[in-house]
mmCIF file of the C-alpha atoms, coordinates in Angstrom:
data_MODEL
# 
_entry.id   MODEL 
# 
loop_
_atom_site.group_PDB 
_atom_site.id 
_atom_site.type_symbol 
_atom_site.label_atom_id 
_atom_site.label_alt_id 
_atom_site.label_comp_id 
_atom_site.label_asym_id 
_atom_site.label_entity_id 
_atom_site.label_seq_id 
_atom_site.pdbx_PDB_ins_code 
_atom_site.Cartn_x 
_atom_site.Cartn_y 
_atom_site.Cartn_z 
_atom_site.occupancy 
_atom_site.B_iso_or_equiv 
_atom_site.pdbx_formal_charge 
_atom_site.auth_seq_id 
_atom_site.auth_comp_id 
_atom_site.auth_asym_id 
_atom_site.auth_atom_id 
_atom_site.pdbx_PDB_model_num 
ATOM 1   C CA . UNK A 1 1   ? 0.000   0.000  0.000   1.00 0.00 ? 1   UNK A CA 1 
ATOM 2   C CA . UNK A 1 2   ? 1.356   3.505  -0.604  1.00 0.00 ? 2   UNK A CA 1 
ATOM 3   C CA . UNK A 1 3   ? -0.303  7.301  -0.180  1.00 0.00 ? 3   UNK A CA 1 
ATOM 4   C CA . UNK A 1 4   ? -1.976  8.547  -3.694  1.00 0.00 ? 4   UNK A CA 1 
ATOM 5   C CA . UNK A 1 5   ? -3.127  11.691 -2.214  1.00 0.00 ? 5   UNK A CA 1 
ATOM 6   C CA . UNK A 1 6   ? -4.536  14.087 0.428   1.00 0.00 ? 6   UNK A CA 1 
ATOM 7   C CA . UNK A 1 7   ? -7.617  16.305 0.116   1.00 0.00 ? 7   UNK A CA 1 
ATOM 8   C CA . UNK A 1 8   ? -7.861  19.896 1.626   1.00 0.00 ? 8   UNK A CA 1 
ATOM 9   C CA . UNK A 1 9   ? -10.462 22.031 1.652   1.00 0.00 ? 9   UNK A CA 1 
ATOM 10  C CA . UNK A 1 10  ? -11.498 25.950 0.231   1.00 0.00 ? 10  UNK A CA 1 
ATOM 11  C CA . UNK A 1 11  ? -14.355 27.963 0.097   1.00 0.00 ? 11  UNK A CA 1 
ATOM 12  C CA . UNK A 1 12  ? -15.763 28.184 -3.289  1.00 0.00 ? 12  UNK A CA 1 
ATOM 13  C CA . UNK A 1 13  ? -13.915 30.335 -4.919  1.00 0.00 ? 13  UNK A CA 1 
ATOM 14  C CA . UNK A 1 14  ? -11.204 29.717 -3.098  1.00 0.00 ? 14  UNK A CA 1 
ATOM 15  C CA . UNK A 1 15  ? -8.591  27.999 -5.839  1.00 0.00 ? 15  UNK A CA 1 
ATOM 16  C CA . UNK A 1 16  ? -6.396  31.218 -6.228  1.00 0.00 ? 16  UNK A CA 1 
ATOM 17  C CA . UNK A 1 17  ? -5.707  31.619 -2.869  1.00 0.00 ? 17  UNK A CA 1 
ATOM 18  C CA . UNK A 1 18  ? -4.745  27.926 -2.690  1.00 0.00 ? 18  UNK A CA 1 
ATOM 19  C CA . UNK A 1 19  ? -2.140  28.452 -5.639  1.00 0.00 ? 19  UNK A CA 1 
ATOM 20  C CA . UNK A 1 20  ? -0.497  31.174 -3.909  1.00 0.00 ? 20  UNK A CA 1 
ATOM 21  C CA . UNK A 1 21  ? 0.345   28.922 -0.698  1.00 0.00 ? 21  UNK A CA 1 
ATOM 22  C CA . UNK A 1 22  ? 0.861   25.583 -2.699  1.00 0.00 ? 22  UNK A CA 1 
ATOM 23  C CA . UNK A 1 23  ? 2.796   26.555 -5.711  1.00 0.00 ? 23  UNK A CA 1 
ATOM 24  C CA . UNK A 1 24  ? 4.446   29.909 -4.653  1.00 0.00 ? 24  UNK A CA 1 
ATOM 25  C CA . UNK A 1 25  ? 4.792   28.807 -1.040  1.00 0.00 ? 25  UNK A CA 1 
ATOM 26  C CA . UNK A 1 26  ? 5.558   24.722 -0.890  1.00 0.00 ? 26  UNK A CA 1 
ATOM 27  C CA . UNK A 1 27  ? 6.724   24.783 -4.612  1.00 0.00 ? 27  UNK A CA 1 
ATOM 28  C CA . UNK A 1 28  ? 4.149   22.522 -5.737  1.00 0.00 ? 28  UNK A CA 1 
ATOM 29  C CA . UNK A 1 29  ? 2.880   22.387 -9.421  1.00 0.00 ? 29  UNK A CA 1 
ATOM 30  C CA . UNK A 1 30  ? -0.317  22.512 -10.370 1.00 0.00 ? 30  UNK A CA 1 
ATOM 31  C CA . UNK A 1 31  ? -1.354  19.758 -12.694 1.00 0.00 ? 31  UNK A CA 1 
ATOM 32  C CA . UNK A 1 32  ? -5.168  19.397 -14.481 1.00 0.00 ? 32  UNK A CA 1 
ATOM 33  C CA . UNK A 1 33  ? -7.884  17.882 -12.767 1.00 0.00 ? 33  UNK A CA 1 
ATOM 34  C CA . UNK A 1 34  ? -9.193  15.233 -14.838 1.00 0.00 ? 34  UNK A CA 1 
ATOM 35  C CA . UNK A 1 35  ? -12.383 16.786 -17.422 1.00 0.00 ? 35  UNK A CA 1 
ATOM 36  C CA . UNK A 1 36  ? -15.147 15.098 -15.355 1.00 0.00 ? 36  UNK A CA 1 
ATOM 37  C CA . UNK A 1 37  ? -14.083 16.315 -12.190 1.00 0.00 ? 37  UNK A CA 1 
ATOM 38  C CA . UNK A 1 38  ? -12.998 19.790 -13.032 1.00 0.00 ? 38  UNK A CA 1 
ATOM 39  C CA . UNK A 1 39  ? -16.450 20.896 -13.143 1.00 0.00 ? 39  UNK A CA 1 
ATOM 40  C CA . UNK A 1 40  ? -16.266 20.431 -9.375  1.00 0.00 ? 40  UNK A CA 1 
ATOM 41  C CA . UNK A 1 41  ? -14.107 23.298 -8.771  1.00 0.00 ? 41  UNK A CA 1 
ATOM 42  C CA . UNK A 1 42  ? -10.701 22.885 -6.312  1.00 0.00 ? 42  UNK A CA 1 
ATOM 43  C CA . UNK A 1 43  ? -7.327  22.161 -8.083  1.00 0.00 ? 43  UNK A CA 1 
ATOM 44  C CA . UNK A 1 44  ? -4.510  19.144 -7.634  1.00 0.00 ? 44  UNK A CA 1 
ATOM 45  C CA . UNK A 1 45  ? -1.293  19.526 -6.784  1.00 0.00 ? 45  UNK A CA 1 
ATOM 46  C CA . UNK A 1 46  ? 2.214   17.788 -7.160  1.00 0.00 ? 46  UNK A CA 1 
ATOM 47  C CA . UNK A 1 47  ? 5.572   17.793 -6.119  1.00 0.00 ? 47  UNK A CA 1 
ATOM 48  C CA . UNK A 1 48  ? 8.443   15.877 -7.805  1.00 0.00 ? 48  UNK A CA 1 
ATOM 49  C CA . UNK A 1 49  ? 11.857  14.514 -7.589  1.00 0.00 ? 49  UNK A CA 1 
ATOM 50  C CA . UNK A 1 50  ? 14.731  15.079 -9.543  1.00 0.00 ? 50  UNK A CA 1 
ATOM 51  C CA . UNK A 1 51  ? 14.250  12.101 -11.682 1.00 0.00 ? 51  UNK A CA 1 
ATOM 52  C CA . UNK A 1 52  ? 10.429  13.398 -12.384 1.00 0.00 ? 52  UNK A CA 1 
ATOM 53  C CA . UNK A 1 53  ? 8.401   10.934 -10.378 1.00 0.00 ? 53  UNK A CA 1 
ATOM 54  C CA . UNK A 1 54  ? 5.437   12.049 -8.305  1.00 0.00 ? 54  UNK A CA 1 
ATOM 55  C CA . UNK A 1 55  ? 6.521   12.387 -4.611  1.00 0.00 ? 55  UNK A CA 1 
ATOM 56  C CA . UNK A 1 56  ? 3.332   14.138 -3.505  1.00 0.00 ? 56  UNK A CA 1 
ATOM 57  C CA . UNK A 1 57  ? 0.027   15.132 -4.424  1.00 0.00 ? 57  UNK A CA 1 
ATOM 58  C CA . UNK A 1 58  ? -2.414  17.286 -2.396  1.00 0.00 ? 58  UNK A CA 1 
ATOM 59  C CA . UNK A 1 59  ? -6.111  18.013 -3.764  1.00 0.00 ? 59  UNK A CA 1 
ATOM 60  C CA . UNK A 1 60  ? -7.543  21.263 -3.075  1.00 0.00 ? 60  UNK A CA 1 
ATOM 61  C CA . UNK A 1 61  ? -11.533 20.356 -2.750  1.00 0.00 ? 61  UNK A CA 1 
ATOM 62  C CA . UNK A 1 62  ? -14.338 22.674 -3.086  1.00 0.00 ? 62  UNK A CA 1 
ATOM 63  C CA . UNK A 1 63  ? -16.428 22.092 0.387   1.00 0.00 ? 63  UNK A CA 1 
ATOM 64  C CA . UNK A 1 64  ? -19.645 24.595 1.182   1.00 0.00 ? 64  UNK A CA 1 
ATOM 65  C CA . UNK A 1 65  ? -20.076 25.454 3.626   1.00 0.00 ? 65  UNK A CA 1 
ATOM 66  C CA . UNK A 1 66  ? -16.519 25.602 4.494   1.00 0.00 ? 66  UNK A CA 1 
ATOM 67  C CA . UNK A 1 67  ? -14.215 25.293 7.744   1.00 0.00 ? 67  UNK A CA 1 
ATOM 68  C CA . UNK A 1 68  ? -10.629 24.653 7.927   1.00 0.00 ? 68  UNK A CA 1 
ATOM 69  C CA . UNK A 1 69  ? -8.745  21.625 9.200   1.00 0.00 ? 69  UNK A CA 1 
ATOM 70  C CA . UNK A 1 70  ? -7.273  23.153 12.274  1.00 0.00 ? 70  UNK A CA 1 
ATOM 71  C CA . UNK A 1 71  ? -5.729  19.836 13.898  1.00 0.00 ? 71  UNK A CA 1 
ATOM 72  C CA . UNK A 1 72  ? -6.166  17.764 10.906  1.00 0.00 ? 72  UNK A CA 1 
ATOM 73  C CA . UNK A 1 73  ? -3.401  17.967 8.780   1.00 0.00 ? 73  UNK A CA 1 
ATOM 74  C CA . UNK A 1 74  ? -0.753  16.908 5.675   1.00 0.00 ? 74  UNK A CA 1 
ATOM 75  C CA . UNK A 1 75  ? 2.995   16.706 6.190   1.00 0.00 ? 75  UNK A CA 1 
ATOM 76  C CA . UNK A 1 76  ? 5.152   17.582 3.946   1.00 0.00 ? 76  UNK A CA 1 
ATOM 77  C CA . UNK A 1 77  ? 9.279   16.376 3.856   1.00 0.00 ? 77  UNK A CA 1 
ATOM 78  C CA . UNK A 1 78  ? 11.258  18.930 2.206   1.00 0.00 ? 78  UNK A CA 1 
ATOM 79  C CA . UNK A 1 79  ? 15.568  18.967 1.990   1.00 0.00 ? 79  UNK A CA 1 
ATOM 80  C CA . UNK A 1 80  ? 15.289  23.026 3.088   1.00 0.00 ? 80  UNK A CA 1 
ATOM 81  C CA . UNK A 1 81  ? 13.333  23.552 6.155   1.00 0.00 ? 81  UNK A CA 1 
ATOM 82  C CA . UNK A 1 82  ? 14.527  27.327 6.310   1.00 0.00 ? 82  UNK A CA 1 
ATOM 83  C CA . UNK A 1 83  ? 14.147  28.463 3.208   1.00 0.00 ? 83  UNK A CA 1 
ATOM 84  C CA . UNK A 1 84  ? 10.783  26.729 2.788   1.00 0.00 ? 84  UNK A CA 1 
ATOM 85  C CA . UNK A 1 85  ? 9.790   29.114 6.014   1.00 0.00 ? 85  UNK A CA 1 
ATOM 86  C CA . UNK A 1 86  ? 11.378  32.073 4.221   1.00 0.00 ? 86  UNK A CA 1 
ATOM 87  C CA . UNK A 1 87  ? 9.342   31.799 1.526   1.00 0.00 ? 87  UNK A CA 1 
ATOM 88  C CA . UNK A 1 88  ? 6.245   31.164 3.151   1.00 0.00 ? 88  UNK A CA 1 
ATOM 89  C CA . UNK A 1 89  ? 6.975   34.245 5.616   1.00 0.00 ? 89  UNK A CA 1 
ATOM 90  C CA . UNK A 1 90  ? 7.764   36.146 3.091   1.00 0.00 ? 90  UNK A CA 1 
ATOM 91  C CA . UNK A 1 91  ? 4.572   35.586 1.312   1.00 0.00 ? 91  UNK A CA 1 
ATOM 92  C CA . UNK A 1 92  ? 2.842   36.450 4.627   1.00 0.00 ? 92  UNK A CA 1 
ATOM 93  C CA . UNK A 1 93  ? 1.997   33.317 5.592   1.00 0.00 ? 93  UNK A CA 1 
ATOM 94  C CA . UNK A 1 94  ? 1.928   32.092 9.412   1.00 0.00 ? 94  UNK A CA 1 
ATOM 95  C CA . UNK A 1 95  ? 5.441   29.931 10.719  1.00 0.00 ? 95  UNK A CA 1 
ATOM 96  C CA . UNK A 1 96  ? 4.842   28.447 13.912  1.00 0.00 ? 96  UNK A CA 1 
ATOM 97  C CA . UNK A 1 97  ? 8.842   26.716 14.609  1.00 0.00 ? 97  UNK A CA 1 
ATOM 98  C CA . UNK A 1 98  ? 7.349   26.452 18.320  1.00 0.00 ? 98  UNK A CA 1 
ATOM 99  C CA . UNK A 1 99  ? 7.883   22.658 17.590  1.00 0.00 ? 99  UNK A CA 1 
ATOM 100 C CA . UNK A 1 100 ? 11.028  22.610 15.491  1.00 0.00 ? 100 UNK A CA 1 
ATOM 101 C CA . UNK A 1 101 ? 12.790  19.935 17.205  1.00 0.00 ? 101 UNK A CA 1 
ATOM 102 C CA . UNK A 1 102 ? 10.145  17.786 18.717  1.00 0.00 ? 102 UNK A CA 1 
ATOM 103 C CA . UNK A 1 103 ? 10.065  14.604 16.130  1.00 0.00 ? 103 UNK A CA 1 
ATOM 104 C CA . UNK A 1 104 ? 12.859  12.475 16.728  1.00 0.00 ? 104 UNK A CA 1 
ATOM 105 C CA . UNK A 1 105 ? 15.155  12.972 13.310  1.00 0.00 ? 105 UNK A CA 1 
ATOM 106 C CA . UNK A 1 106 ? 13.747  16.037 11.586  1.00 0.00 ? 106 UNK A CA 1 
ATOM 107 C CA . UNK A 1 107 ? 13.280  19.417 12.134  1.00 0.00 ? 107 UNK A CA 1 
ATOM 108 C CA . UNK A 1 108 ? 9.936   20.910 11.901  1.00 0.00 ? 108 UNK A CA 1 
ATOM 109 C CA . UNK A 1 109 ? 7.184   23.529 11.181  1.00 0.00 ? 109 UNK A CA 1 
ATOM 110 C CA . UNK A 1 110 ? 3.585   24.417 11.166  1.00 0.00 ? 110 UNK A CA 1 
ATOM 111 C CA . UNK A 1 111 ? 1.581   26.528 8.727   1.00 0.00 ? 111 UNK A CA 1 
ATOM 112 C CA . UNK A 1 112 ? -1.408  27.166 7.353   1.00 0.00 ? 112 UNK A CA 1 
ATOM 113 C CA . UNK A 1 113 ? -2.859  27.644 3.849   1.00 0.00 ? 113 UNK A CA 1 
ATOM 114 C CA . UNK A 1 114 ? -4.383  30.708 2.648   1.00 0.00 ? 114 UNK A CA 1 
ATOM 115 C CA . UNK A 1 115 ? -7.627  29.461 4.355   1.00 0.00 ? 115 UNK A CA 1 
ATOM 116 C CA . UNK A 1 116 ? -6.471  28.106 7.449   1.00 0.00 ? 116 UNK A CA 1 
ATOM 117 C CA . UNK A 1 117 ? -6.062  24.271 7.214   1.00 0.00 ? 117 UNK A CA 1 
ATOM 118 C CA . UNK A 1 118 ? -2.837  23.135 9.272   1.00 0.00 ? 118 UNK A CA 1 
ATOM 119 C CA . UNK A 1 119 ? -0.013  22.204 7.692   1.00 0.00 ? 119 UNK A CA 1 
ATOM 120 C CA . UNK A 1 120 ? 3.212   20.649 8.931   1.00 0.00 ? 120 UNK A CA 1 
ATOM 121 C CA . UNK A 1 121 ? 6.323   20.657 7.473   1.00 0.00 ? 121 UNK A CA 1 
ATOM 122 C CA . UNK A 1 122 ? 9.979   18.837 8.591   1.00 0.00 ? 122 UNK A CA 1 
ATOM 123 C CA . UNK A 1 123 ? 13.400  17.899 7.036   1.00 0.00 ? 123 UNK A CA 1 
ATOM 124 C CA . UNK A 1 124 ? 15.762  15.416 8.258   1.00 0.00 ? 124 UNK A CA 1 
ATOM 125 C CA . UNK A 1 125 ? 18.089  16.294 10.348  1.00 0.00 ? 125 UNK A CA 1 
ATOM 126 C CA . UNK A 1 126 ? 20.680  13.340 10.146  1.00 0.00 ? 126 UNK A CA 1 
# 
């Protein structure tokens, strides 16, 4: 068994704002939602390795009415904690490091999207 994905939530509407943390913030690329389920609004997500295969995928689903994960949440492994928390700070996004060394073997931080769902995110420290 592996992962194929994790689903989000947004207001409707909400897809732009979701771009701006998951591409401009995590680095992700957007890739097309298949035809049939484009109509549904929300948008998909990837991340890749050097080699090109998929390492992550996060769906951004449209959910009315609408309220963010706050506990709930995806984690992310990136090589660059710190400049993954410049970027995101510098977009004006909140970095909680409160917890930065509290799972054994990585560093760590919290965010959280553009509409509030919880994100973690950690690199390995060894």
């Amino acid at each position: 068994m592996r992962l194929h994905h994790v689903q989000v939530a947004c207001p409707p509407g909400g897809e732009d704002v979701a771009r701006r943390f998951w591409v401009d913030g995590l680095g992700m690329t957007e890739v097309e939602k298949p035809a049939d389920l484009a109509a549904r609004g929300g948008c998909w997500f990837r991340a890749y390795d050097d080699s090109g295969r998929v390492t992550a995928e996060l769906h951004v689903g449209v959910e009315e009415p609408f309220a963010p994960a706050r506990k709930a949440h995806p984690a992310f492994v990136v090589a660059d904690l710190d400049a993954v928390a410049t970027r995101l700070r510098g977009l004006g996004f909140e970095v909680d490091e409160g917890q930065r060394d509290s799972f054994p073997g990585h560093a760590r931080l919290h965010t959280y999207d553009g509409h509030g769902n919880r994100v973690e995110v950690l690199a390995p420290t060894s």
